[in-house]
C-alpha positions in Angstrom: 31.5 21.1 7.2 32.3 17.7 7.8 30.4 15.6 5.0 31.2 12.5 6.2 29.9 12.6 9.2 26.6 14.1 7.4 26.4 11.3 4.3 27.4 8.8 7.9 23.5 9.6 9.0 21.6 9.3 5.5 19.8 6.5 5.6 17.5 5.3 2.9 14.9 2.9 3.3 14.2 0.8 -0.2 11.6 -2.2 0.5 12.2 -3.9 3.7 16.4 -3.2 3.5 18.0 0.3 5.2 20.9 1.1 2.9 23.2 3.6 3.9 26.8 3.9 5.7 27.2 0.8 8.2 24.7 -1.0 6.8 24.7 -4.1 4.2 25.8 -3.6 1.5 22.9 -3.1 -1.2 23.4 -5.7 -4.2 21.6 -5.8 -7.2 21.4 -8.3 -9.4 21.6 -6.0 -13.1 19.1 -8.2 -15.7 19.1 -5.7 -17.9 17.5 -7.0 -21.5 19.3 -10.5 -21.1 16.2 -11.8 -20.4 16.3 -11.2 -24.8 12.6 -10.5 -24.6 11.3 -13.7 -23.0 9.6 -13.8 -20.0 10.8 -17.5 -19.4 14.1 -16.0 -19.6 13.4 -13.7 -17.1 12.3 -15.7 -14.7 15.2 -17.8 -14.7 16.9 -15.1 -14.2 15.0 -14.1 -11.2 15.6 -17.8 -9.9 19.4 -17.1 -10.3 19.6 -13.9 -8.3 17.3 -15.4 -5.5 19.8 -18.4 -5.3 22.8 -16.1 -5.2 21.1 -14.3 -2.6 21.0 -10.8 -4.4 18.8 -7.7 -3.0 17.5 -6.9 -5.8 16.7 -8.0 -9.3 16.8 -5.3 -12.1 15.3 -5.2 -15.4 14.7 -2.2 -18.2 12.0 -0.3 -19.4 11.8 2.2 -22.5 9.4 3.1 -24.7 11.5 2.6 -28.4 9.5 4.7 -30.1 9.8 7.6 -27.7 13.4 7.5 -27.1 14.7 6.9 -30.5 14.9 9.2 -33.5 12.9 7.4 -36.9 16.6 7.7 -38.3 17.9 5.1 -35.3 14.9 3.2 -36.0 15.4 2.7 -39.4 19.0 2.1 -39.7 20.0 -1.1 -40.3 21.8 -3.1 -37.6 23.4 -6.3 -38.6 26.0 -8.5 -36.6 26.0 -11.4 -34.5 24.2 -9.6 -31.9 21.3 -8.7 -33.3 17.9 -9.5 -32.9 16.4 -7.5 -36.2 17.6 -5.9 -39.2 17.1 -2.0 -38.1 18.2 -1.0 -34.6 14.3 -0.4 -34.1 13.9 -3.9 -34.7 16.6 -5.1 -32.7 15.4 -3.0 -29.5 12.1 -3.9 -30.3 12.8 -7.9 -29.5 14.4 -6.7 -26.6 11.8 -5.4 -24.3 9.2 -7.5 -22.4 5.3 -7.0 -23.2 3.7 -5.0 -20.6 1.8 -7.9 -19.3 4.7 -9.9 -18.8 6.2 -6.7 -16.1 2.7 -8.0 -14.4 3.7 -11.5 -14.3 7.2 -10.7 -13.4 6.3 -8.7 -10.7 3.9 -11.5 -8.9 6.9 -13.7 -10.1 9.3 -11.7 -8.1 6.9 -11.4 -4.9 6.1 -14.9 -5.0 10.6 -15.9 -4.8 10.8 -13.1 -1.9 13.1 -10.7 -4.1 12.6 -7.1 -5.1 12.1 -6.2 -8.2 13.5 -2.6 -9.9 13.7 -1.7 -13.4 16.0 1.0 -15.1 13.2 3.5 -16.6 14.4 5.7 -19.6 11.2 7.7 -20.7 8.4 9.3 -18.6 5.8 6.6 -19.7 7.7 4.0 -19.0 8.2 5.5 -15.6 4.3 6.0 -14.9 4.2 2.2 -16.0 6.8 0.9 -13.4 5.0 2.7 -10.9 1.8 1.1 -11.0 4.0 -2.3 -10.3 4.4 -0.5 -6.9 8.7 -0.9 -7.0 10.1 0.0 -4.3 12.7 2.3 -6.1 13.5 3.8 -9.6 16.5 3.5 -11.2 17.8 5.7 -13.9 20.8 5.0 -16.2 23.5 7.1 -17.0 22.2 7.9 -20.7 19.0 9.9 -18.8 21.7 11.8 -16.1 21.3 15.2 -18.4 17.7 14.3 -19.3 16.3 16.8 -16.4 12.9 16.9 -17.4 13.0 12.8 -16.7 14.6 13.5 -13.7 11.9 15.9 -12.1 9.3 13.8 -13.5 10.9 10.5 -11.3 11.9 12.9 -8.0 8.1 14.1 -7.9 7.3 10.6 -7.3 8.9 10.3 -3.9 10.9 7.1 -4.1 14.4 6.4 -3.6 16.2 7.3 -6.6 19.2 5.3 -7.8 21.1 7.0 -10.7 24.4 6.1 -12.4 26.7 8.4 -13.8 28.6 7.0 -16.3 29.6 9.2 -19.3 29.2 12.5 -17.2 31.3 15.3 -15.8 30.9 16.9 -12.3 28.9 19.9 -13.8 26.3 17.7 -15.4 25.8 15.8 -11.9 25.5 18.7 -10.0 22.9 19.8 -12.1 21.3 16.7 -11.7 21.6 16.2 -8.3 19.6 19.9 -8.0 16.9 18.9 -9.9 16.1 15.7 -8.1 16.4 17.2 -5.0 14.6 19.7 -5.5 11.4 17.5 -5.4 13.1 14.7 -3.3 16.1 13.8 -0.9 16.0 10.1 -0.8 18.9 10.0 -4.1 21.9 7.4 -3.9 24.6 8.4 -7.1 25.9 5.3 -8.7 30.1 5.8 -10.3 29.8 3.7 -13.3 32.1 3.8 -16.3 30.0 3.2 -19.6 32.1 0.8 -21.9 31.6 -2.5 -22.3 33.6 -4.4 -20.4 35.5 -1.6 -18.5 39.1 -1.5 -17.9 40.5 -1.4 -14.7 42.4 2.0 -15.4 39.1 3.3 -16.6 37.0 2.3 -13.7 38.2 5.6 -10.9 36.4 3.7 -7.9 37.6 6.9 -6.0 35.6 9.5 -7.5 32.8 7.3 -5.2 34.7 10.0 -2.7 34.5 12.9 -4.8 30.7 12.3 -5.3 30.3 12.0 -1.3 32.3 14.6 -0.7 31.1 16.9 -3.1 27.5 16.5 -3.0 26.2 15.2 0.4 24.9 11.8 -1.0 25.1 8.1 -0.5 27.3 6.5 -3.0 27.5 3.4 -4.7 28.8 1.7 -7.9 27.6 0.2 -11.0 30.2 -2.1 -12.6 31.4 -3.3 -16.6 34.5 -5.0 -15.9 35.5 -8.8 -16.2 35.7 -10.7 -13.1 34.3 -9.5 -9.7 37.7 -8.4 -7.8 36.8 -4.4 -8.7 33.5 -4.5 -7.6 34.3 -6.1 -4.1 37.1 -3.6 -3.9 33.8 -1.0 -4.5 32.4 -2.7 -1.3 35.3 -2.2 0.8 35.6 1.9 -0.2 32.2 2.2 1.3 29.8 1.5 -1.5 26.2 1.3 0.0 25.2 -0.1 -3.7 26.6 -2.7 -5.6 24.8 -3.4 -9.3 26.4 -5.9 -11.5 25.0 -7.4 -14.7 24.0 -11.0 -14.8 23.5 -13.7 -17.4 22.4 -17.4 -17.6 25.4 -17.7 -20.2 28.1 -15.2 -21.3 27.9 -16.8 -24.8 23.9 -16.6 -25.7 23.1 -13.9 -28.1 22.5 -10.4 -27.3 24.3 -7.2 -26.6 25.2 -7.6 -22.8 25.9 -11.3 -22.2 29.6 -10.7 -23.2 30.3 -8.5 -20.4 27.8 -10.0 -17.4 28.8 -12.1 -14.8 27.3 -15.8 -15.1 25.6 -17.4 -12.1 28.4 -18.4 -10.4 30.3 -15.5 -10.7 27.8 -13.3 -9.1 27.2 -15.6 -6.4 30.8 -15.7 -5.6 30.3 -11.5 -5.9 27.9 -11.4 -3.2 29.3 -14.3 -0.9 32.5 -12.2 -0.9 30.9 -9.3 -0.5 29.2 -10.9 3.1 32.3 -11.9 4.3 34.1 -8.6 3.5 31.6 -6.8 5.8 32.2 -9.7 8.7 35.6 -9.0 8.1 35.5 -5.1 8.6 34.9 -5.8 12.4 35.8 -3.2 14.9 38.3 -0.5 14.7 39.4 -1.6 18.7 42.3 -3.3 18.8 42.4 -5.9 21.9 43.4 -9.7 22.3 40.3 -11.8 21.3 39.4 -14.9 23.6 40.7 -16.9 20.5 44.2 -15.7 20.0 44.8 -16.4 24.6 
């Protein structure tokens, strides 16, 4: 069986963009909680990845309380990072009021730009839903949560999950249980530290995951600097998700490792020209070179 030629004929529609092998590159602009619980910061944010000219902008959604033990709520979390004095209270300060997904949304619609959100609990799934995204992401931490997986696939929406911090067992199993319910699935390789090495980052298991399992692959990058993630691009990522801040040195647990404005829109400039470049595998003498 020739896989290629199969994962060469997925095609999966999210919004108004066809993402799949020959098409553009899928890039989305990674929010995550640098918005630090403002809305105003997330909007500017929004503004940023419409400027840069990003697919998609992506934000998170869990519900603390369900996803935490009351151990990890109550243990105190104290550093230059933090937003409380127990983690609870930190992660607390980081999520965005349910009204303000509302807002965001009509935000989001009304600057032409898609808006996803990372979902890490089933209520916070049902919730996202009713903002009618086009997609659901999941992140790597949910890959081995299968009963959050079924819950998502029986939804019938593209499905974008990262697989950071998982072996090939685990994402078989995972890949099962979605499919089980729904096809439309694009796996993400992702390495979960913060910032990635280089020698950590394995851009060619992308291969192994194509290969092995019959999907569309993309990646989901950590690292410093945007070289790795355009290098992603050219190996035949159909997805490209970096994180994105206003300013590497505001406070919060993911500025550090994001890409500022200018870095992503260098990210996804390059990553235009890369697929201009690509051209045609015919070799002949073009009107230019006579």
């Amino acid at each position: 069986m020739n896989t290629k030629k199969m994962t060469a004929k997925i095609k999966i529609k999210i919004g108004d963009k066809v993402v799949g092998e020959g098409e553009p590159c899928f890039i989305i602009a990674e929010g995550g909680v640098n918005h630090n619980g403002s809305l105003e910061l997330a909007k500017k944010l929004v503004d940023v990845a419409v400027d840069c000219k990003a697919d998609a902008v992506k934000f998170q959604k869990r519900n603390i309380e369900k996803i935490l033990t009351r151990e990890a709520l109550k243990m105190p979390y104290l550093g230059p990072t933090s937003f409380g004095k127990t983690y609870g209270e930190h992660r607390r300060k980081l999520e965005l009021p349910f009204d303000a997904w509302y807002e965001l949304k009509e935000y989001c619609n009304e600057r032409g730009i898609m808006l996803l959100a990372s979902v890490w609990d089933e209520e916070s799934a049902d919730f996202i839903e009713e903002l009618e995204v086009p997609a659901f992401k999941l992140p790597s931490a949910d890959l081995t949560n299968l009963p959050l997986l079924e819950h998502i696939a029986k939804k019938k929406k593209p499905i974008i999950l990262s697989t950071g911090m998982s072996n090939m067992e685990e994402i078989e199993d995972a890949v099962k249980t979605i499919k089980k319910y729904n096809d439309e699935l694009i796996l993400l390789q992702c390495t979960s530290t913060y910032p990635s090495e280089h020698k950590d980052i394995n851009l060619r298991v992308m291969e192994t995951l194509k290969n092995s399992l019959d999907v569309l692959v993309g990646y989901s990058g950590h690292e410093r600097g945007i070289a790795i993630s355009e290098a992603a691009a050219v190996l035949g990522a159909v997805i490209i998700e970096r994180h994105f801040t206003l300013d590497n040195m505001m406070k919060g647990p993911d500025h550090a490792a994001s890409l500022e404005p200018t870095g992503l829109f260098k990210l996804i400039r390059d990553i235009r020209n890369i697929e201009v470049s690509m051209g045609s595998s015919e070799k002949r003498i073009l009107e230019r070179e006579k």
